[in-house]
C-alpha positions, 0 to 999 in steps of 0.5 A: 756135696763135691761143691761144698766139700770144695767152698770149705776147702778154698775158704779154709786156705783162705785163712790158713795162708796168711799164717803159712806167709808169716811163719816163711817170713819170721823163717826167711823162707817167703820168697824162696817159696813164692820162687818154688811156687812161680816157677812151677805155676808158669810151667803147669801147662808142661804136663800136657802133651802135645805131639799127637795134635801137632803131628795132626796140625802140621803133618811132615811140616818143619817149623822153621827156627833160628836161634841166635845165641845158640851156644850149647843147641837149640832149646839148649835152656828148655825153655819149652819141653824137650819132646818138641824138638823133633819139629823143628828145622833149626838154623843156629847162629854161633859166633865163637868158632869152638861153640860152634864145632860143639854143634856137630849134631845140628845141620844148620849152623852158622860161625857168624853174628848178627847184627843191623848190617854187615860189619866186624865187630868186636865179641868181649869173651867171658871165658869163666862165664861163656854164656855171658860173652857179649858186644858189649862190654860188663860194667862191674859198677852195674853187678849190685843189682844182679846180687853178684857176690865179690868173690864171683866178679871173676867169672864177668871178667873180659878173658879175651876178645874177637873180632866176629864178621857180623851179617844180617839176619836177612841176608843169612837166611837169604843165602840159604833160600828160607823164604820164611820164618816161624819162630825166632830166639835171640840170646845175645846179652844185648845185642838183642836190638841191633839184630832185629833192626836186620830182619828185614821182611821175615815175619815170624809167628812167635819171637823169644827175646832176652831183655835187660831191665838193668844191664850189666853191660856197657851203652845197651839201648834201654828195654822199652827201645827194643819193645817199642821196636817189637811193637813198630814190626806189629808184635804184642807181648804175651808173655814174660818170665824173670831170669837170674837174681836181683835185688829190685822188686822186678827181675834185671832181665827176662825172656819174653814172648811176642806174637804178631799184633791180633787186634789189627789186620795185618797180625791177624792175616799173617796168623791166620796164613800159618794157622797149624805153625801159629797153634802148634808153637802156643801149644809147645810155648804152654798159651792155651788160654789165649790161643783158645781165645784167638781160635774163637776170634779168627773161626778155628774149630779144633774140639780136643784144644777148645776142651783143654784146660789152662792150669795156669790160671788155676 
């Protein structure tokens, strides 16, 4: 009875939602809804919690982290429910020395910048839009398609610049003895490329990295460098979600999500080395479906998430 009661239901939103669509557009609502809906669909996995299989997993382990672009702390844009904080060792990377004294809670924090070798460079300083400050100089000509209206221009007005001692993140991790690395973020307004061309050896099981589709910056290397760069280290996408306004069809930027390559060897070995790390950040990062996947491929048995339902594909 349940099942028919269920075929009924879908066949009625079936023709119910093409008369919901048209009435949001006549009231110019539509893409605001798709937003609402979008939003919390890519979030849907957040209802889970996770902490008792992860503790389970990897024990009184840290998950080793570096955060470039860390302004205002690690996580600091919940990109990932705050309750898992509590198992990782974080390393920030803050190249503005008053941001940087803001992180007094943190143990490990760095006043420098990354970048592919060791050099100065200059830090264009948005001090209305600090989050905005970059390596690279704003191009007001580039705004149209971010839908900045005029009277926000002044918040990407350069306010003042710096010069920051740049390393790599190699060397950074070296001096501190980090002989290996679990998942890195890097936010830095462009800058994104230059500093993995700095890794060196370290190989992490998940990477989070801002791309521009359209920069609002001056002379960042065009998006497909950085993932064919990502791709040349055996790192595939799973996984994208817009950031901002715009007005093209695609978002200007967004944050995407990179595990090592599974389909070879080589991303396979490095996976299944860190098998606890790997499954507890695609639990945290809300990957259920695909990580069940990788789970039956690589032989990992683990009952309570091979029963977990991935509500983003409902």
């Amino acid at each position: 009875m349940s099942k028919k009661i269920y075929k009924i239901f879908r066949s009625l939103i079936k023709v119910i939602l093409p008369i919901i669509f048209n009435i949001l557009i006549k009231l110019k609502l539509n893409r605001r809804v798709i937003n609402f809906l979008s939003e919390k669909s890519y979030k849907s996995n957040e209802k889970y919690d996770f902490v008792l299989i992860i503790k389970k997993l990897i024990k009184n382990e840290k998950i080793i982290a570096l955060d470039v672009g860390a302004q205002g702390g690690f996580n600091s844009d919940f990109f990932f429910p705050e309750k898992y904080n509590l198992f990782f060792e974080d390393i920030l990377i803050e190249p503005i020395k008053t941001e940087a004294l803001k992180l007094t809670e943190q143990k490990l924090v760095i006043n420098k910048g990354l970048w592919n070798k060791k050099e100065k460079k200059i830090l264009y300083i948005l001090d209305n839009r600090l989050g905005s400050s970059s390596m690279y100089e704003p191009d007001e000509k580039k705004f149209d398609l971010y839908n900045i209206k005029n009277k926000d221009f002044n918040n990407f007005k350069i306010t003042r610049t710096i010069e920051v001692e740049c390393d790599t993140m190699s060397n950074q991790l070296s001096e501190l003895d980090i002989k290996s690395l679990d998942y890195l973020k890097i936010d830095t307004q462009g800058a994104e490329l230059e500093i993995l061309k700095g890794m060196g050896n370290y190989r992490p099981l998940l990477i989070k990295i801002e791309a521009h589709f359209f920069s609002m910056y001056k002379n960042v290397p065009d998006w497909n460098k950085l993932i064919n760069y990502l791709s040349d280290l055996n790192y595939v996408l799973i996984d994208w979600k817009g950031i901002g306004g715009h007005n093209t069809r695609i978002p200007v930027e967004a944050d995407m999500i990179f595990i090592p390559n599974f389909n070879n060897e080589t991303g396979k070995n490095l996976i299944k080395n860190n098998k606890e790390k790997f499954i507890s950040l695609m639990l945290i990062f809300g990957q259920i479906k695909l990580l069940q996947i990788l789970m039956k491929r690589f032989d990992i048995n683990n009952k309570e998430i091979e029963h977990l339902e991935d509500n983003y594909f409902n």
